[in-house]
C-alpha positions in Angstrom: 78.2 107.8 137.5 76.8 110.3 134.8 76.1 113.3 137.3 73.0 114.6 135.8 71.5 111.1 138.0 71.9 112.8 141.1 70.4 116.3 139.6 67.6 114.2 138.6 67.2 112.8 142.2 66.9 116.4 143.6 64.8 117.7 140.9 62.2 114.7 141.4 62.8 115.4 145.0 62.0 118.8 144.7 58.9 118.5 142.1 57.0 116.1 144.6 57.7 118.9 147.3 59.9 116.1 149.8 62.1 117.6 152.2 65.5 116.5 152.3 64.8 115.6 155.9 61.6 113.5 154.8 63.8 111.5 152.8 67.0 110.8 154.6 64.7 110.0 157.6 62.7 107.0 155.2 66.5 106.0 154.4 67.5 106.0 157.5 70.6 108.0 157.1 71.7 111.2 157.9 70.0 114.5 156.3 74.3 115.7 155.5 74.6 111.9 154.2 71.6 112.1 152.2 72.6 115.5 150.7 75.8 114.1 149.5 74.1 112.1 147.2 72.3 114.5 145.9 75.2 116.6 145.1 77.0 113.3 144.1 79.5 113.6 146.5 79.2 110.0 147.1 79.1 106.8 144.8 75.3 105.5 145.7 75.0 101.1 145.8 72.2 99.7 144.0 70.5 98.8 147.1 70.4 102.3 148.7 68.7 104.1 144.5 66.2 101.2 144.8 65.3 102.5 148.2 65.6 106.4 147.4 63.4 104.9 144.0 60.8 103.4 146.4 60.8 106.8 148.5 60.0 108.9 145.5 57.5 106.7 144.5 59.2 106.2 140.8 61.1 103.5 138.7 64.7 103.4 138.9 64.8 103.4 135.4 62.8 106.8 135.8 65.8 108.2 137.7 68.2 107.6 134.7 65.7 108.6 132.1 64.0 111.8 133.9 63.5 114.9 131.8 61.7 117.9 133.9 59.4 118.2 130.7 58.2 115.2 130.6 56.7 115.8 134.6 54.2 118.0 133.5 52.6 116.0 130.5 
């Protein structure tokens, strides 16, 4: 997977001010687990980026297509 996806997961993270913590906990995984993804130290199943989708409140698609400018318009 294009590794700018799991930048874009931490940036979105990040911009909605969620704590890693926050988010592994609403996963239900481990905060270490949940920073691998981020770091894409792990290949992530379509079932757990619909989740981390739901969690951030945005598309998946939105994931993929995310540009940090476009956050601010």
């Amino acid at each position: 997977m294009n590794p700018i996806f799991y930048k874009n997961i931490k940036t979105i993270r990040e911009l909605k001010n969620l704590t890693r913590e926050y988010v592994a906990d609403s996963l239900a995984m481990s905060t270490s687990g949940y920073g691998k993804i981020e770091r894409g130290e792990v290949d992530l199943t379509i079932s757990k980026l619909i989740l981390i989708a739901k969690v951030l409140e945005v598309d998946v698609d939105y994931i993929f297509k995310f540009n940090v400018s476009n956050f601010f318009k």
